[in-house]
BAMAR-840615 format. One record per residue (C-alpha): x, y, z. Coordinates in steps of 0.001 Angstrom, whole numbers, padded with zeros to 6 digits, always signed. Each point is the difference from the previous one (the first is absolute). Layout:
BAMAR-840615
XYZ
...
This chain:
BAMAR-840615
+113555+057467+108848
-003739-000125+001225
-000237+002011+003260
-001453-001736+003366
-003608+001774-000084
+000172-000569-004218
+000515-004052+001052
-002579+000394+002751
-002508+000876-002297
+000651-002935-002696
+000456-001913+002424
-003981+001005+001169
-001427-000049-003286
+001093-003435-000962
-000928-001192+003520
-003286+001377-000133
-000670-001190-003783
+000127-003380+001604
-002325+000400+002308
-002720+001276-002385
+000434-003617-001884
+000879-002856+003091
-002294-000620+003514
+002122-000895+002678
-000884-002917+002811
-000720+002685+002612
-002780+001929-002571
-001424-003281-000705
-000755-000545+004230
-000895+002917+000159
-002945+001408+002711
-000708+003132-001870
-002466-000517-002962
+002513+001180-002446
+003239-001864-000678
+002967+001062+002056
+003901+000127-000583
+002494+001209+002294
+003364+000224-000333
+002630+002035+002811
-001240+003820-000695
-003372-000456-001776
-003280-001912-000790
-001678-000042-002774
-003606-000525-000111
-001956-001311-003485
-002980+001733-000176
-002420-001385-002356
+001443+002897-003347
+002107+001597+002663
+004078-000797+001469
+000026+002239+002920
+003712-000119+001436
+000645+001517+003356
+003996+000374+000842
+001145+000819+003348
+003015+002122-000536
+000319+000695+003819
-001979+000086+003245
-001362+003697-001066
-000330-000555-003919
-002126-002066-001957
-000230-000036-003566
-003053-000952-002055
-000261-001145-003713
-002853-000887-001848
-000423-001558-003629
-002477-001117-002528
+000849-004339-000192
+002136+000515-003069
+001046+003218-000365
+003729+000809-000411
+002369+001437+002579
+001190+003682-000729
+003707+000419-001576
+000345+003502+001230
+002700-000232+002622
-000285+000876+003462
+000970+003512+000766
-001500+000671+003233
+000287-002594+002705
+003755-000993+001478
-000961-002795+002582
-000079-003242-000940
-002165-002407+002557
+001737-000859+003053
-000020-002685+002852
-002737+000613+002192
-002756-002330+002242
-003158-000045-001366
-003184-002500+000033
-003040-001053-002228
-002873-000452+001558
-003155-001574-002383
-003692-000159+000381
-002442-000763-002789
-000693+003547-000890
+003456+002199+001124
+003374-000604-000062
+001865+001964+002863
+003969+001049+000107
+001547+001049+002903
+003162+001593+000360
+001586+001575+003209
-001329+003411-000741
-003453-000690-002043
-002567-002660-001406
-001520+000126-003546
-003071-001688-000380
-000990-001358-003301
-004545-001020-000343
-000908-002024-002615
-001022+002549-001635
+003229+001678-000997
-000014+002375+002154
+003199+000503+002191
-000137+001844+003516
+002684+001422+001654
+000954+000274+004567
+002049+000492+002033
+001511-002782+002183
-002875+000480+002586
-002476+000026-002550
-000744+003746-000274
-001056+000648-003553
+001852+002393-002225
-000870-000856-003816
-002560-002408-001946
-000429+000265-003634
-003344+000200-001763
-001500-001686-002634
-001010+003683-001581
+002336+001393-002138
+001675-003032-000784
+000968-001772-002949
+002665-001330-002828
-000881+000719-003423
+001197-000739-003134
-001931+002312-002230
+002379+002718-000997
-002642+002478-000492
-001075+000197+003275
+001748+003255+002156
+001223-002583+002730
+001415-003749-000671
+000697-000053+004027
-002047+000558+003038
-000059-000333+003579
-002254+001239+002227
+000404-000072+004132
-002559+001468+002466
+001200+002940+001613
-000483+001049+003853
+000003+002374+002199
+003558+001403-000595
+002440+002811-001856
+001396-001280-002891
+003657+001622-001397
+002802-000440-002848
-000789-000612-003164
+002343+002758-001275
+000110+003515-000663
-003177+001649-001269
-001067+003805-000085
-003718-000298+001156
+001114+001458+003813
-001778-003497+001363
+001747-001738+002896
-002139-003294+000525
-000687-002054-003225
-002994-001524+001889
-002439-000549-003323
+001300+002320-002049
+000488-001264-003719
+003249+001142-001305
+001881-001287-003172
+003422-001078+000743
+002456+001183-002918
+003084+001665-000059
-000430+003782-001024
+002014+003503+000614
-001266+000989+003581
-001465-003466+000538
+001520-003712+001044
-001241-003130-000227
+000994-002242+002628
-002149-002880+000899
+000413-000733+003517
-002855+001057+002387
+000668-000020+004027
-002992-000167+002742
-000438+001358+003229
-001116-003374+000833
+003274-001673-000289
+000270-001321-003656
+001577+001006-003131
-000736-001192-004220
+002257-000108-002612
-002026-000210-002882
+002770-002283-002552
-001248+001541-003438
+002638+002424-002119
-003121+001277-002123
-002456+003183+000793
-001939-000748+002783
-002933+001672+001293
-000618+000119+003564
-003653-000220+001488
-001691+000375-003735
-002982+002057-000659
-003303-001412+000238
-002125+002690-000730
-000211+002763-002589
-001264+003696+000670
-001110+000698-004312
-000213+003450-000904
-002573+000762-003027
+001985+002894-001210
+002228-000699-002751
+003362+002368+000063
+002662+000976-002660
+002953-001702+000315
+003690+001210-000875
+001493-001273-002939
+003272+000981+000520
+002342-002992+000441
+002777-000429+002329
+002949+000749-002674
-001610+003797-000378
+002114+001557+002192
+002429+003335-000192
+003245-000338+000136
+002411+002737+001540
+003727+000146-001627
-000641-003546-001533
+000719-001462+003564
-003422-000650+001394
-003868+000867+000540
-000992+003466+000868
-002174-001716+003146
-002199+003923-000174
-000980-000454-003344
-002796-002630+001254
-001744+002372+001583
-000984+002239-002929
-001136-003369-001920
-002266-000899+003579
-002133+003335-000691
-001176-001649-003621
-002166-003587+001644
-000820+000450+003682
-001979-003485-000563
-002197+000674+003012
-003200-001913+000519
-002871-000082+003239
-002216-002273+001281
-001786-000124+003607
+000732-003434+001845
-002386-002025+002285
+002011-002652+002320
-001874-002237+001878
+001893-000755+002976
+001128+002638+002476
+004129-000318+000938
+003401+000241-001973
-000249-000438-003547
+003370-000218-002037
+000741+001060-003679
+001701-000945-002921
+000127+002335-002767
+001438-001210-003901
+001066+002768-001491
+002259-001177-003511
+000667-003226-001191
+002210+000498-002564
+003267+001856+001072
+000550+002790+002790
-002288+002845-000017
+000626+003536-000125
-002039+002550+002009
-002122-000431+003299
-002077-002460+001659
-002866+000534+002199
-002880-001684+001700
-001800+002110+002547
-003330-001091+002076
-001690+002657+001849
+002504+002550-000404
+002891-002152+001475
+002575-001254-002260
+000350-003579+000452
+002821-000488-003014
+001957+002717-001375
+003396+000089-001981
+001005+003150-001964
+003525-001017-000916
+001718-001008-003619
+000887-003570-000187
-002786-002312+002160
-001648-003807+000218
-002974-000806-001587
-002253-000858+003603
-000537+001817+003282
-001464-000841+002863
-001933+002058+002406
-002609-000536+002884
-002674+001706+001662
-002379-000288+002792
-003883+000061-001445
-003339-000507+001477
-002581-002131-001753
-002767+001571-001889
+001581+003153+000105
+000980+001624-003697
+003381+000832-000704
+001382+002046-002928
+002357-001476-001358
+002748+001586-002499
+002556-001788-002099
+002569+002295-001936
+002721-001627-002507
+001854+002887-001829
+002448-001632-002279
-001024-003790-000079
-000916-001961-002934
-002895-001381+001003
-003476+001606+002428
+001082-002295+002835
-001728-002488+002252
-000685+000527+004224
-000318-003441+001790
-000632-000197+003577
-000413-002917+002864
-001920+000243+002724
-000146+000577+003540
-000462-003379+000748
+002790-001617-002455
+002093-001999+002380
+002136-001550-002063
+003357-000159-000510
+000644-000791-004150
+002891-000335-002126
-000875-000291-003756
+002453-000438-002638
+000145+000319-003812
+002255-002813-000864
+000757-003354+001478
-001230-003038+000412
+000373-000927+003549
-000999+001411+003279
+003291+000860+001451
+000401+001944+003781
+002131+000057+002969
-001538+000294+003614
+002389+001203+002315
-001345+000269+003645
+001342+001821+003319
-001164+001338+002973
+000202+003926-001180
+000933+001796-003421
+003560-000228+001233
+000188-003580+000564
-001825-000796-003216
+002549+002982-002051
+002663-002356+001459
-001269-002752-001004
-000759+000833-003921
+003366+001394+000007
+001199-003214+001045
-001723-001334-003160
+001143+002404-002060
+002956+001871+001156
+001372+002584+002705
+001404+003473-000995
+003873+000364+000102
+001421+003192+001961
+000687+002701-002278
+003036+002350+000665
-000270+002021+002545
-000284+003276-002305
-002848-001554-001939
-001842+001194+003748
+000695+003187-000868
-000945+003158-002143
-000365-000107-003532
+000247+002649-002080
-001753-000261-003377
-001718+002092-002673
-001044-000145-003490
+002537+000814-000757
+003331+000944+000108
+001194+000669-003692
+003555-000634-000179
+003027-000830+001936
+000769+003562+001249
-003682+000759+000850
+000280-003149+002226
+002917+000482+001918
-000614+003936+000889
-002974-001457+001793
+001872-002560+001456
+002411+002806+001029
-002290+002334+001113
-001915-002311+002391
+003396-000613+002069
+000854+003924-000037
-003365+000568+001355
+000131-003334+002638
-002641-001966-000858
-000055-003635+000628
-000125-002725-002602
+001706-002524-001100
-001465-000860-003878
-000753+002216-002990
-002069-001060-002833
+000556+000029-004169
-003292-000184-001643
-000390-001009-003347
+001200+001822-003284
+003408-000325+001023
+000324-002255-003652
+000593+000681-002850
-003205+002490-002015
-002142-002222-001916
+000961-002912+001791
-000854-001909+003192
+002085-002068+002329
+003121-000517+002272
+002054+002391-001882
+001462+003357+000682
-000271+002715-001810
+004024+001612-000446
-000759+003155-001026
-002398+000749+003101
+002015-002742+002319
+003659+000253-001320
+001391-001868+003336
-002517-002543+001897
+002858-001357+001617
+001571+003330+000953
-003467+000964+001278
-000603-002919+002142
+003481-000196+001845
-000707+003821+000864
-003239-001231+001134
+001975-002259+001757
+002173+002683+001527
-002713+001326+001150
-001273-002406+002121
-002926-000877-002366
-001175-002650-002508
-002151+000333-003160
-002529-001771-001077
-001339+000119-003908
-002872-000791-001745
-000391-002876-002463
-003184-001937-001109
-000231-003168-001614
-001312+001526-003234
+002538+000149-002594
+000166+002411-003219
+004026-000603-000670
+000550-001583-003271
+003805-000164+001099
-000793-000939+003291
-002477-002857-000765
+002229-001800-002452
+003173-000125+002220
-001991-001584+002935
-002275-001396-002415
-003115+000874+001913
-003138-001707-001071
-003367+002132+000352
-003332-000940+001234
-002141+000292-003412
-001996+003225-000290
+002611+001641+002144
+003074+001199+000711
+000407-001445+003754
+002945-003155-000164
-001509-003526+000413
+001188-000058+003453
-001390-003376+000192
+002534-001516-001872
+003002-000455+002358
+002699+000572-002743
-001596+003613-000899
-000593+000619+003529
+004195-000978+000548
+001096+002637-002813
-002354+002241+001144
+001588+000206+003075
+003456+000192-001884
-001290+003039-001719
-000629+001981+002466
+002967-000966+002477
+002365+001060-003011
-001696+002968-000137
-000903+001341+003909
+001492-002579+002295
+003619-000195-002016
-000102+004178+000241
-000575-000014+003789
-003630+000335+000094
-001070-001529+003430
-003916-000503-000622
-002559-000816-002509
-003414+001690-000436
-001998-002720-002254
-002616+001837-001098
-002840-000581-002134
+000276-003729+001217
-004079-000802-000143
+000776-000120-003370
-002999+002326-001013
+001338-000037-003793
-001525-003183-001109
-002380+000234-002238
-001169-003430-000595
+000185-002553+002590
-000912-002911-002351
+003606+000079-000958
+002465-002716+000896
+003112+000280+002684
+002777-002180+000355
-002265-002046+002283
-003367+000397-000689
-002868+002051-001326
+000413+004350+001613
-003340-000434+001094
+000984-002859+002602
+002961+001678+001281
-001193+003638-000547
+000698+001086+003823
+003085-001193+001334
+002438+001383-002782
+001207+002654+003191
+001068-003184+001677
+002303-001418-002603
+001182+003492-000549
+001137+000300+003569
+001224-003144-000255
+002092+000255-002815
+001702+002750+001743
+000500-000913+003323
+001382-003024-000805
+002690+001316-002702
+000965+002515+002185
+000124-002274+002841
+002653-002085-001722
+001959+002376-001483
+000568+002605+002991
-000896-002269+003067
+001393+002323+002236
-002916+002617-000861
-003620-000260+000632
-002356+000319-002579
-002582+002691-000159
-002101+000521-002592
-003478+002400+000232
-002693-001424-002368
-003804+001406-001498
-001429-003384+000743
+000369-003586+002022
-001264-003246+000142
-000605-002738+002920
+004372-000773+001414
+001335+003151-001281
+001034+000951+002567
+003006-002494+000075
+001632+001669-002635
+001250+002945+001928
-002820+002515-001724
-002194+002299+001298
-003071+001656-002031
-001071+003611-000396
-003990+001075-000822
+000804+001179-003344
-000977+003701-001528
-002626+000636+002540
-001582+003853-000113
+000584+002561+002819
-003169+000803+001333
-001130-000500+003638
-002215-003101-001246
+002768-002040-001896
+002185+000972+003251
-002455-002092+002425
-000391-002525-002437
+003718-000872+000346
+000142-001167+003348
-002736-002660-000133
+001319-001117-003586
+003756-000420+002597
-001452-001385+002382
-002028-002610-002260
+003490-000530-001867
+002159-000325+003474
-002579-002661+001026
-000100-002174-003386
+003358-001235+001337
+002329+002278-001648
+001492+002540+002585
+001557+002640-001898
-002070+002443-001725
+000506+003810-000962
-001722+002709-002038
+000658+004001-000972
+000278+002263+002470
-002305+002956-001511
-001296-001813-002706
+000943-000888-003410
-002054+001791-001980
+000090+003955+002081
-001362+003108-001724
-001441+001385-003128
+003147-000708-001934
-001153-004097+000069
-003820-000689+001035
-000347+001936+003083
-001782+003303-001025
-001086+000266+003468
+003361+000718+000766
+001396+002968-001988
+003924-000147+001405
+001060-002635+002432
+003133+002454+001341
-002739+002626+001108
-003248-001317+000296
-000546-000096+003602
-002523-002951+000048
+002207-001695-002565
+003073+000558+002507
-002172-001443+002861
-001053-002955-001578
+003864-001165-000501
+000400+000977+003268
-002383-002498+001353
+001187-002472-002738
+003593+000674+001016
-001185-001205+003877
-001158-003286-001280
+002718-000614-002131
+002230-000204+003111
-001851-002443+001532
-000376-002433-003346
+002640-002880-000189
+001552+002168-002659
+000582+003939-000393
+000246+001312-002852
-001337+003603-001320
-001047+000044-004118
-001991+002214-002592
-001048+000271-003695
+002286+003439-001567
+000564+000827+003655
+003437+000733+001843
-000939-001592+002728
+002917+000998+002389
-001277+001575+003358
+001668+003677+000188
-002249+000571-003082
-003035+000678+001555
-000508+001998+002566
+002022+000537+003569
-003194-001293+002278
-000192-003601-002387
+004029-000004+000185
+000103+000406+003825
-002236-002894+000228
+001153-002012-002466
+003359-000232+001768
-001527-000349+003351
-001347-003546-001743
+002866-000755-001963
+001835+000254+003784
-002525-002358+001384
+000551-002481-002195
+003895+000134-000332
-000457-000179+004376
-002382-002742-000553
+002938-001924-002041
+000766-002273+002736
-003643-001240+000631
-000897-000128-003670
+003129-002205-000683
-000723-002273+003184
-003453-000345-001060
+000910-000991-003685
+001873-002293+001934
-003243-001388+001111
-001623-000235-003725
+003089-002034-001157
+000129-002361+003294
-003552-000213+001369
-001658+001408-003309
-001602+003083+002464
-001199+002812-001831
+001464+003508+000096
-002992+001558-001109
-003561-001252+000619
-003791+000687+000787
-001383-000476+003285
-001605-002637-000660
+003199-002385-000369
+000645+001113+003619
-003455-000207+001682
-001751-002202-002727
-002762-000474+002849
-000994+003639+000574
-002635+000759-002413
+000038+003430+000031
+003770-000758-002026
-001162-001413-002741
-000952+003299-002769
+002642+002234+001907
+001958+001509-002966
+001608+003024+001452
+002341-001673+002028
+002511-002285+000505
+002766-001591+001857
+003823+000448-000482
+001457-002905+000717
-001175-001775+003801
-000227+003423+001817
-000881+002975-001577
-003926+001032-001104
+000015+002910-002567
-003149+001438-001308
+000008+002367-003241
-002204+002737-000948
-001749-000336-003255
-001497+003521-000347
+000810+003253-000681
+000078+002524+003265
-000446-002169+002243
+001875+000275+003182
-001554-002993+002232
-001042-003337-001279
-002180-002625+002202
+001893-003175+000550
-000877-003551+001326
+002339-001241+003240
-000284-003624+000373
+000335-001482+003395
+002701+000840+002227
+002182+002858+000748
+001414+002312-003189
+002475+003063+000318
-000114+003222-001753
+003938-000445-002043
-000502+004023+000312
-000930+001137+003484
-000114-003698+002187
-002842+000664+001493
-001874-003732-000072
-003175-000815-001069
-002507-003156+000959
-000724-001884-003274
-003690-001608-000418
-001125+003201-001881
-000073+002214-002402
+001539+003406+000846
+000070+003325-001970
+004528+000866-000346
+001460+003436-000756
+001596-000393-003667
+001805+003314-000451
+001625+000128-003728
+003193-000195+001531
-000370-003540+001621
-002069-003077-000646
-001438-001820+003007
+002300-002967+001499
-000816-002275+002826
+002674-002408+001656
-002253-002731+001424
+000988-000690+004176
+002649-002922+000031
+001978+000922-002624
+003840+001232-000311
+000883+001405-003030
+003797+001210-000663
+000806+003435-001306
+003190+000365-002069
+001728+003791-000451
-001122+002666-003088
+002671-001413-002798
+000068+000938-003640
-000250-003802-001243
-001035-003425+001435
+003662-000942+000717
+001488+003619+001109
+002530-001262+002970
-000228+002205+003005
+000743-000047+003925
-003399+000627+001051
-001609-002882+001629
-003086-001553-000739
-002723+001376+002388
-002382-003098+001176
-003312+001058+001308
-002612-001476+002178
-003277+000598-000450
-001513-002085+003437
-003203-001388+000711
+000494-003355-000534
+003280-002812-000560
+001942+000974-003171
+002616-001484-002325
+001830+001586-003023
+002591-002312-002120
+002440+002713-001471
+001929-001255-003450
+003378+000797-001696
+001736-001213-002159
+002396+001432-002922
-002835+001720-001539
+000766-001049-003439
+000763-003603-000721
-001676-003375+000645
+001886-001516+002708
-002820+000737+001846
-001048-003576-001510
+003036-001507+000875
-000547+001344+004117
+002154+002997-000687
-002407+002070+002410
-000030+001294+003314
-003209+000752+002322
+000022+001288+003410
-003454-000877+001720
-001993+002947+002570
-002179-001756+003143
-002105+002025+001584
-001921-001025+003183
-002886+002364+001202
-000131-001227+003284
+003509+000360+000885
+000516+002846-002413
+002871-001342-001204
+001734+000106-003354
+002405-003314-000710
+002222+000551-002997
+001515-003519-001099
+002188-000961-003229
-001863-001906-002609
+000388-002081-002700
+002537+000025-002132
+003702+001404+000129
+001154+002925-002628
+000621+002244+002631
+002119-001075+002492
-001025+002303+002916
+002749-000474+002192
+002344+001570-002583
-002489+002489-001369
-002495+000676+002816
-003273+002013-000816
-001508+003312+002010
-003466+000414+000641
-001875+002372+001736
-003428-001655+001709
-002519+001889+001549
-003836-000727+000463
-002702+002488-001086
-001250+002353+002501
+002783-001009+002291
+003120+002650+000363
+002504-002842+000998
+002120-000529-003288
+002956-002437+000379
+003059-000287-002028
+000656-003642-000498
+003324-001602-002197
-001275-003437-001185
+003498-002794-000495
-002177-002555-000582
+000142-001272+003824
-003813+000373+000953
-001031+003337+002065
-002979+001312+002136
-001302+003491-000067
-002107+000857+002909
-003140+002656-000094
């Protein structure tokens, strides 16, 4: 049976074939110098070689494709985009030389020229391409078949995925978009000015590419190792140290002084290896200051940097490979770039989605509109997460698990990394002699008030296994051609006999970039790799979340991946950072590579707490022991505080035994303090995914999706909000005990003392080890739940509601049965919190929905306003009540 959006898009493709060949009446009376045809969502404009076609999916969304006279539609299905056009008013206006649509909510404006410009309703501008940078070739030698180039203005630019180069605002900088360990390609791109694009092309994209080339006259040795020499330990895996022995043989390091001509912010793109991952360090430094720098084992092949410069002034400039293949290249653009570009390597049509909006929110909403809104997860997926690399066997497992409720510490998931199969092999299968009992070890688990998730990748090296689900392989590889719908069906029966069928609750897909194919010339089930290289996460996810969907609909799916693509997050997945280093640098550089990731439309993102890669028994020298090194121990702790405020927690580490009472009593103490937090937190974090799945909010984001129009937002990459409230900053060095933050305008409250604090400025905040600075901005109430041991402990203590005044507020609290998705079917309850300012008075009211019936099972809070000693005690039985201050 062909599914709706499968129909949709014949449907298209035949209906747009036809209007390549036939002129309708209307083109032929045309106004506009180029022949015309409209039909109820589009028109299609005949441009002497060119068919432009702009569709009007909605009010906010308008999506543009442009073709050689001729040339062939693409066969590679759609994975991305969900909404098919609807119903809405909209006009053509013509003139000789423009075309101009209007919608409700924006106007596009097409010259004569080409050239299509993008405002708002009242005619602000937000978006015009350029003639620069774009193109549709046909010559398969050149790097990019596909351009388009668009001016860019004076704005902060976000999304794009997950990337490791600590920058916050894409704003020029060239970056290549393709799916790596530590790094995710997702082509969407939100503005500060109210506009989103969702570049349509599967293939590697770069963003922004290099015009300019910094050569170096020094020639360099080169390693010649290849990936495949590596050291195994017990036959299982790579001895991850051994690289840094081999690094000491080719240091490839090369100088040259550089001149720039211009005076402002120049931005950097560094190529390191082109065939294959590289081994060993990067490094480009100018003046001292490193602008790029990556010391772990598995990384991409180009990094971006940037750096202010003053023209005529000479820079030295130093560009260390150890471990690539080749000397390397160092492009840059300059100050006075301006564009906006998204170049692609196959294709043969301009293809792009602009969604507009008054803020990042609104335009987040929209795309996910487009393309899909997150489902809730289970309440315990808000949780703690306990994981490692890792537990051994069975009994190694559950003495953890054990041992973690003797000593009453919260959580609510434990992790099984990989090596659980079967030695020599690799897949969904257990190893008996080291797991006798999966089932046995999951309903204690169970017992225990936890679930388990394991690890499984779509790589395959299972003779058994691959002939009884008769998996076919993308060539050169041993990833499954998750492309072709049958595999992707058995490959999901695989691993449900395997994990779901023994009571395994969650998945952890890793390895899903897929980083193990070595020639993307080969042929999938629909296409050529190279034109579908970077969503194969997406039909991963999908291939889950939709076979566990049907077969245990009363559970929601949750599934933790290495990489994403554009509408992943409709699959009930969230994404970690991959084996990231634990050094104070690769620390910072997570929260901007979040916060980029949170605002390319996909909500849920996570990474190790501490680090993957920890001490000298992986690739951190610098770190002799991570139990007793005492900057080593402070660093987690730091990491540990922003891991409770990411959408996920979860704590992980290379060789490491990651649980908390292992280091020492100071990091312990503090860790629980956090762990606390968040398990109090539980009923705002669970309201506020609430808000992701309903109004597609975010739970964590920069600044500048909040105050998009306060410059001073737009680099800040050392804090964040939680959710609509709460403003936590992080330090990102080692000793320090203060950090300076950035208040926007308003009121904020110190979480940790109350005292209040006029925004508009930047302000120096006490950071002792021990805390992390919070701020609850004025006009916000924000409910408190009791210290329990997991998400869904029961207890008699009642849910504390506080006020933090200064302005009107309103809080939507959420329940529902924590587990199931009746949720969709408006099995939910909410109770809604007024607060007036003037009349200092706090309404409590039932909302919608009705799983709780409050009459029969009435609900005690306990209000009280900051900096106010009047605390009420209110019972709420769903009649509306008034608390007076």
């Amino acid at each position: 049976m062909i599914k709706k959006n499968e129909f949709f898009n014949l449907v298209f493709k035949l209906k747009y074939s036809l209007l390549l060949l036939i002129f309708t009446v209307y083109g032929c009376t045309s106004k506009y110098k180029y022949s015309l045809e409209k039909s109820d969502h589009a028109v299609v404009i005949h441009q002497d070689s060119l068919v432009i076609k702009i569709e009007i999916v909605d009010d906010a969304i308008i999506h543009v494709h442009k073709m050689i006279t001729g040339s062939k539609l693409s066969t590679i299905p759609n994975y991305v985009t969900i909404l098919e056009p609807v119903d809405v008013d909209w006009k053509l206006d013509e003139m000789a030389d423009q075309i101009t649509i209007s919608t409700n909510k924006m106007k596009v404006i097409v010259n004569s020229d080409g050239i299509i410009e993008y405002e708002t309703k009242d005619s602000k501008k937000l978006l015009a391409e350029t003639k620069e940078f774009t193109f549709i070739k046909s010559k398969k030698e050149d790097v990019h078949t596909v351009s388009q180039g668009f001016n860019a203005g004076d704005e902060g630019l976000y999304g794009l995925g997950q990337f490791q180069s600590g920058i916050m605002n894409w704003k020029n900088v060239p970056i290549r978009l393709q799916q790596y360990n530590q790094e995710i390609a997702i082509p969407f791109l939100v503005s500060t000015k109210g506009y989103g694009i969702y570049w349509n092309n599967y293939s590697l994209t770069d963003f922004n590419h290099s015009q300019n080339e910094i050569e170096f006259t020094s020639i360099a040795e080169v390693a010649g190792k290849t990936e495949d020499d590596v050291v195994p330990v017990e036959d299982e895996k790579e001895d991850v140290a051994a690289h840094i022995i081999k690094e000491k043989t080719a240091k490839n390091i090369r100088e040259t002084i550089f001149r720039p001509t211009k005076t402002g912010e120049y931005t950097f793109l560094a190529l390191s290896d082109n065939n294959g991952r590289m081994r060993g360090e990067i490094m480009v430094t100018i003046a001292g200051d490193d602008i790029i720098n990556y010391s772990t084992i598995w990384m991409p092949r180009r990094y971006s940097g940037k750096k202010y410069l003053e023209a005529g002034k000479e820079y030295e400039v130093i560009f260390q490979n150890t471990g690539a293949k080749i000397p390397g290249k160092l492009f840059y653009n300059e100050p006075d770039y301006n564009k906006t570009v998204f170049s692609s390597t196959t294709g043969n049509a301009i293809d792009y989605y602009l969604v507009s909006g008054h803020n990042p929110e609104e335009v987040i909403s929209q795309y996910q509109n487009l393309t899909g809104k997150a489902p809730l997860f289970a309440k315990s997926a808000y949780g703690f997460w306990q994981c490692r690399e890792r537990y051994h066997n069975q009994e190694e497992l559950l003495k953890n698990a054990r041992e973690m409720r003797k000593r009453n510490i919260p959580f609510d998931n434990i992790v099984q990394d990989w090596f659980y199969w079967p030695k020599g092999t690799k897949g969904p299968e257990w190893d008996r002699a080291k797991y006798p009992n999966p089932e046995g070890m999951a309903e204690e688990l169970k017992s225990l008030n936890l679930k388990l998730m394991v690890s499984v990748w779509p790589e395959v090296k299972n003779e058994p296994l691959e002939e009884r689900y008769h998996l076919t392989k993308i060539k050169s590889s041993n990833y499954v051609d998750i492309y072709d719908k049958g595999v992707g069906e058995r490959f999901y029966r695989m691993l449900s006999d395997s994990m779901f069928h023994k009571g395994v609750s969650s998945i952890w897909l890793d390895g899903t970039e897929p980083e193990g194919v070595r020639d993307n010339k080969v042929n999938t089930a629909v296409g050529p790799y190279a034109e579908v290289q970077n969503p194969y996460s997406l039909e991963v996810t999908r291939v889950m979340y939709e076979g566990r969907r049907e077969e245990f609909p009363n559970e929601r799916v949750f599934n933790l991946t290495r990489s994403a693509y554009a509408g992943q997050q409709r699959y009930g997945a969230t994404s970690w950072s991959g084996d990231v280093e634990a050094s104070w640098e690769q620390f910072s550089e997570q929260i901007a590579a979040g916060l980029n990731f949170t605002m390319a439309g996909i909500p849920y993102w996570t990474h190790d707490i501490g680090g993957f890669f920890r001490d000298s028994k992986s690739i951190n020298p610098q770190f002799d022991n991570q139990y007793s090194n005492p900057e080593y121990i402070e660093l987690l702790t730091r990491w540990f505080q922003f891991g409770t405020f990411s959408p996920i927690f979860r704590i992980h580490g290379y060789v490491s035994e990651t649980e908390i009472w292992r280091y020492n009593d100071a990091f312990e103490s503090t860790a629980r303090k956090f762990i606390d937090l968040r398990y109090q937190l539980m009923p705002y974090i669970y309201s506020q995914a609430w808000q992701i799945t309903n109004n597609s909010k975010q739970l964590m984001s920069p600044l500048a999706y909040h105050y998009p129009n306060d410059k001073k937002t737009w680099d800040i990459k050392d804090q964040l909000f939680f959710g609509e409230s709460f403003m936590v900053g992080f330090v990102t060095e080692y000793q320090s005990r203060e950090m300076e933050m950035y208040f926007p305008e308003g009121e904020w409250y110190n979480y940790w003392t109350n005292e209040k604090i006029d925004g508009g400025k930047e302000i120096t905040i006490k950071a002792d080890l021990n805390e992390t600075p919070m701020f609850v901005k004025a006009g916000s109430i924000i409910p408190m739940g009791p210290k329990v041991q997991y998400a869904t402990e029961k207890t008699d203590e009642p849910v504390k509601i506080t006020i933090y005044p200064g302005k009107d507020a309103m809080f939507t609290l959420y329940m529902d049965d924590n587990e199931s998705y009746d949720y969709e079917k408006g099995e939910f309850s909410e109770i809604k919190f007024s607060y007036s300012e003037v009349n200092k008075i706090l309404k409590i009211s039932k909302g919608n929905g009705d799983y709780i019936k409050f009459k029969e099972s009435p609900m005690n809070f306990t209000v009280e306003i900051i900096n106010n000693k009047k605390t009420e005690q209110v019972v709420f039985n769903g009649t509306e009540i008034e608390v007076k201050f």
